[in-house]
N, C-alpha and C positions, 0 to 999 in steps of 0.2 A: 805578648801582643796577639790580637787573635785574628785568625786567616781570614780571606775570604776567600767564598766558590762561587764560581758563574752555575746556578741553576738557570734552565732553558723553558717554557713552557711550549708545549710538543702536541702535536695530533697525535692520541693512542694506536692510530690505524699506520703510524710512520716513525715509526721508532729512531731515537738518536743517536747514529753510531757512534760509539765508545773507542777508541785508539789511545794506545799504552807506547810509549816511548821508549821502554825499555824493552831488555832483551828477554823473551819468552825464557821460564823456568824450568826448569829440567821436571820439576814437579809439577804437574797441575793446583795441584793444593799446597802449593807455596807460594803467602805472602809474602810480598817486599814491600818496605817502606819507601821506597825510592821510584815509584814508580808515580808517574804522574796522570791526573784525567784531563783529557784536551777536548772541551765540548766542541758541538760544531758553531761556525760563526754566525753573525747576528742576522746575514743575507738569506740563510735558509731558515732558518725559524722566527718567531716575532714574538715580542714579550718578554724578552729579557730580561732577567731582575740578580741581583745580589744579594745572595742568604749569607749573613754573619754566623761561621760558625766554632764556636769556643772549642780548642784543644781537652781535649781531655784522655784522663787514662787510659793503659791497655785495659781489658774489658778482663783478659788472662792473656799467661804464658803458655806457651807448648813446644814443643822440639822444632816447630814448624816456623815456630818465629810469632812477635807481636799483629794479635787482631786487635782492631782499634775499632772502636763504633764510631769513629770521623769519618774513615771511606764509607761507610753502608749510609751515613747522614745524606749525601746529594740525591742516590737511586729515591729514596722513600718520600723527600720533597718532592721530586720530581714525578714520582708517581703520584703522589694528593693532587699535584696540581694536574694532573692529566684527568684525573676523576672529577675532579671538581670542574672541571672543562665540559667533561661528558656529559656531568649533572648539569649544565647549564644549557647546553647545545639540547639535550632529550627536554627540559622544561619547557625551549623557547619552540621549538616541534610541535609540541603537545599544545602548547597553546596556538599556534598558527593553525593547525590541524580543527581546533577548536570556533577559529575563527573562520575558516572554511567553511564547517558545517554549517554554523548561523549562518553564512549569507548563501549557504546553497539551499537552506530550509527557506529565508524567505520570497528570494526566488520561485523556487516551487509553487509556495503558497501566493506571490502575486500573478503567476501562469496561471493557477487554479483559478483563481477571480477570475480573471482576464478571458480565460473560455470560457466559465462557468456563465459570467453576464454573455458573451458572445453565444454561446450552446442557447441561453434560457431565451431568449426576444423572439429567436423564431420558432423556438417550440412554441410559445405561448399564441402566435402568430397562428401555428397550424393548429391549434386546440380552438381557437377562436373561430377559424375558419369551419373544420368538418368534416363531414362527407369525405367526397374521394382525397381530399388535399390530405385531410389527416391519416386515412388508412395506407396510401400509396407511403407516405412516411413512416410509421410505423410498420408498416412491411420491410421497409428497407434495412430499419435496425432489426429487425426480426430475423435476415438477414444475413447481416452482417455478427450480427448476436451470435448466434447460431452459431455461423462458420469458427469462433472462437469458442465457443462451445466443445465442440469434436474437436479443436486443434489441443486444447486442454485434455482433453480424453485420450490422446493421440501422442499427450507428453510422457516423456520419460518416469516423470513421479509418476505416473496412475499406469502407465502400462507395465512396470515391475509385477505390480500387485495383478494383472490383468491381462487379458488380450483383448485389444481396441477394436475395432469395427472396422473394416475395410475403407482404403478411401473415397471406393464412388458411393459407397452406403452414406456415408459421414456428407458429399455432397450433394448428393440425393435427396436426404431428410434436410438441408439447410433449403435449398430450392420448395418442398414441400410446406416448412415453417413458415417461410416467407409467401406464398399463394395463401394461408391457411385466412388471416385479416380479412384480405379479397373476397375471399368465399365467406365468408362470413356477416361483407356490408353486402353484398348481394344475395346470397342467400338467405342468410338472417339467422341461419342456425347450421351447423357444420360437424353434428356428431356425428353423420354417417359418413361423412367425408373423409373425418380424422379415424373412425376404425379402419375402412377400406384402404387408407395409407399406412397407418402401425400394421397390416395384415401382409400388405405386400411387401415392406420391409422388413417384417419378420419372416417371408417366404425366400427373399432374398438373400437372406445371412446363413435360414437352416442350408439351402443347398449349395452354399459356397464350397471351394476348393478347399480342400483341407478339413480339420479336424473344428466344424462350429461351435463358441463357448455361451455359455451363460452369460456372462458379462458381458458380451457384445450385442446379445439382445435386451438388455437389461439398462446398459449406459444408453443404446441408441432410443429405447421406449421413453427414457427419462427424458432425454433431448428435445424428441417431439412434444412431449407435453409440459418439459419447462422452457424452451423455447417459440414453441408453435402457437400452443392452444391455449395456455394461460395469459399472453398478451391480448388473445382476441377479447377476453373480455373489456378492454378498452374501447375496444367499436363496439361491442354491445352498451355501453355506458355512452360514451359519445354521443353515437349515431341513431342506437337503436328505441333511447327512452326521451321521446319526444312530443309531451304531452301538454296542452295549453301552460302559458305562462301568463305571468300580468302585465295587461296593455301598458302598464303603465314604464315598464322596464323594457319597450318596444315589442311584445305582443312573440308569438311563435315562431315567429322568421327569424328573430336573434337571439332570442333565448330562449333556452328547455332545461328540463330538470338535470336532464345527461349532460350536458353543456356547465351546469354551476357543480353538479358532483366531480364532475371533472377537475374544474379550477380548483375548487374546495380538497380534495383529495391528492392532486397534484402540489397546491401548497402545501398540506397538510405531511406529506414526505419531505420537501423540501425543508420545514419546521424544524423535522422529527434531525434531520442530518446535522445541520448550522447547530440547532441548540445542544445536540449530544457531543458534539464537536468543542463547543465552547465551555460547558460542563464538564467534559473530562479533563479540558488543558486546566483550569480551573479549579474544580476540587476533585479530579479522580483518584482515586486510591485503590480502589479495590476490583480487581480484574473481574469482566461478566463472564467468560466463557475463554477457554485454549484454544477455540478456533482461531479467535479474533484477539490477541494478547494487551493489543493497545485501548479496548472498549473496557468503560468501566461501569459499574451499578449505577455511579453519580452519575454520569455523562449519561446514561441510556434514563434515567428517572428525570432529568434536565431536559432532553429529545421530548418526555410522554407529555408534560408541561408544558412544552413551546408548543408541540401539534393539537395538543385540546385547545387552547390559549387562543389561537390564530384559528382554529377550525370556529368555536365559536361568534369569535369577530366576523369571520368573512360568511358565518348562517347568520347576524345580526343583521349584516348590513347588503347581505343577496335576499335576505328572510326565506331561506332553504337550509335545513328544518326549521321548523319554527318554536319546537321542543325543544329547552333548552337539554334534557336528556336523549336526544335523539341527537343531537347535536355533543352531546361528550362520547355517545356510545360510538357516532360516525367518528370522531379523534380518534378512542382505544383504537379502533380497527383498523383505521391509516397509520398509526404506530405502530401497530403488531405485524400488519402485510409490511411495513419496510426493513423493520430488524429482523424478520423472523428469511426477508428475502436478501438484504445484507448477508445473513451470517451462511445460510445456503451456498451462497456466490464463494463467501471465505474461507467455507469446507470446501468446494470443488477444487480454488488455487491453492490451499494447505495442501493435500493430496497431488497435485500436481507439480508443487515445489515452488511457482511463481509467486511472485509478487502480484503484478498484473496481469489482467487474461489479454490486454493487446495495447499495443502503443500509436493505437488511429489518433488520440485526444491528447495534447503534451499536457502535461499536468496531472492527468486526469488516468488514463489509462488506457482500456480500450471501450465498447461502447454498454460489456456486462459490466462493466465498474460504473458505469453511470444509472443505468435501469436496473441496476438488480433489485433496488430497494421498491419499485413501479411493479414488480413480475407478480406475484401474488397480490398485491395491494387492488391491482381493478377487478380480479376474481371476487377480494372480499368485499369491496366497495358497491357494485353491483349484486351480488345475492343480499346486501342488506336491504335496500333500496328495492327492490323484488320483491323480499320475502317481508321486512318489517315494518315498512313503510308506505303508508294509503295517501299521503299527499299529492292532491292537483291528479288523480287516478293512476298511479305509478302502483 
């Protein structure tokens, strides 16, 4: 007739103590057959079951006495089942774990909407508007910009490699960045402005205390003129290219050429992001660049397509250009100023170790994760417009 044994099903991290009834052997390594296993009761463990198990022979003899393979039988069930336990508790982990991440990705991405329309009404509001409304705002991110700028500069990634710029240099040039707009809708031109400031901040750093480095006049030059001088092109577009319009779209008091390059150009970024975004989740496959690991050839060839697409529509129906080639060549160039100032932006946080350069915007990041793809894009938008373009006397 064959036995049964109470196997117990056990947490791995809590072991089952084992108690022997008999009297301890003079030998360690002497088995007795007479010795009984008394698991623990059903109060401290749960799961309890009844494994049948068939007698069978000594395994061998030895002077020590009969091993049997019926005692080692309970240990080695009761071990499967403790693994088999773990395997299930680590699957059901990994999948909770998994279900986290999806609703914290969509999350995110409904925040991102959510400021993204919130951020876009009043920009488009102050782009409409002009004049001092729009430059006193774009000072402000200029700014703010900035100040993220040097704090990045300032971070542990890039100062390993470097020695940072002092801190009143770093806010010195963010105050100077930010006037630079200003001088700019008032003046109308600000080259002598901006050497006479790179000159005193580089007079600044050579006679600092201590041993002055290259790289501190080097990150702080770059600063000023990728935070300062490359957004004034903005108000030169805006504000400064303001040449008859047609009566019939309300005549020069509401629109000007600077004013639809604007829109045109501003959407035209805005295109280039959504489509390259939605192309990569879509068919990406093949990385663009190690700066940017998530950007792919699709995604960024899906971006050039939406911002010609949309640049043409919105010259069709402003009739600014009116070449329908002047009108693809202005798309290339609104593509190429936002990826080319995207990936800019993602070398300086690669280098710095962050993710985001600041967490003013939830969603979003801070205010260089929103403009970076805008920083180069009004420099090249404006010299075309200048340099290749005779429309309405531009």
């Amino acid at each position: 007739m064959a036995s049964l044994v109470q196997v117990c099903r056990y947490n791995p991290n809590k072991p089952a103590p084992v108690k022997s009834t008999s009297l301890p052997c003079i030998c360690p390594c002497r088995i007795s057959t007479s010795k009984s296993l008394i698991l623990p009761s059903f109060s401290e463990y749960s799961s309890l079951r009844l494994v049948r198990v068939a007698k069978v022979k000594p395994l061998f003899r030895s002077r020590l006495g009969r091993i049997s393979f019926q005692r080692r039988l309970p240990t080695a069930v009761a071990r499967a089942e403790s693994d088999q336990l773990g395997d299930d508790n680590s699957k059901g982990t990994h999948d909770l774990q998994n279900v986290e991440d999806t609703q914290k990705k969509a999350s995110q991405f409904k925040k991102r909407v959510i400021f993204g329309i919130g951020i876009g009404l009043p920009v488009g509001g102050v782009v409409l508007a002009g004049g001092w409304a729009f430059t006193v705002a774009l000072a402000a991110s200029v700014f703010i910009g900035s100040r993220e700028y040097f704090e990045l500069v300032r971070s542990r990634g890039i100062a390993k490699g470097m020695t940072p710029p002092p801190l009143y240099v770093s806010r010195v040039c963010s105050v100077i960045c930010a006037l630079m707009p200003i001088l700019t809708l008032y003046f109308g031109n600000i080259d002598i402005s901006v050497t006479c400031a790179a000159f005193v901040v580089a007079m600044a750093l050579l006679v600092q205390r201590g041993n002055p480095r290259f790289a501190q006049l080097s990150s702080t030059m770059f600063g000023l003129f990728y935070c300062g001088y490359l957004p004034c092109f903005w108000v030169k577009l805006r504000c400064g290219i303001g040449r008859t319009w047609p009566i019939l779209l309300g005549g020069q008091a509401h629109w000007t050429v600077g004013l639809v390059a604007t829109l045109i150009s501003f959407s035209g970024v805005i295109a280039t992001d959504t489509f390259a975004f939605l192309g990569g989740k879509a068919f990406g496959r093949t990385p663009l660049t190690s700066i940017s690991p998530k950007k792919t050839w699709e995604g960024t060839f899906a971006g050039l397509v939406g911002c010609i697409v949309i640049t043409i529509l919105l010259s069709k129906s402003l009739c600014w250009p009116q070449s329908l080639f002047s009108s693809i060549a202005f798309g290339f160039l609104n593509f190429f100023g936002s990826v080319f100032g995207d990936l800019t932006e993602s070398m300086i946080k690669r280098d710095a170790g962050v993710k985001d350069s600041g967490s003013l915007i939830p969603g979003h990041g801070g205010i260089l994760d929103r403009v970076d793809s805008y920083i180069f894009t009004g420099a090249l938008a404006y010299s075309f417009i200048k340099t290749s373009l005779t429309l309405y006397g531009v």
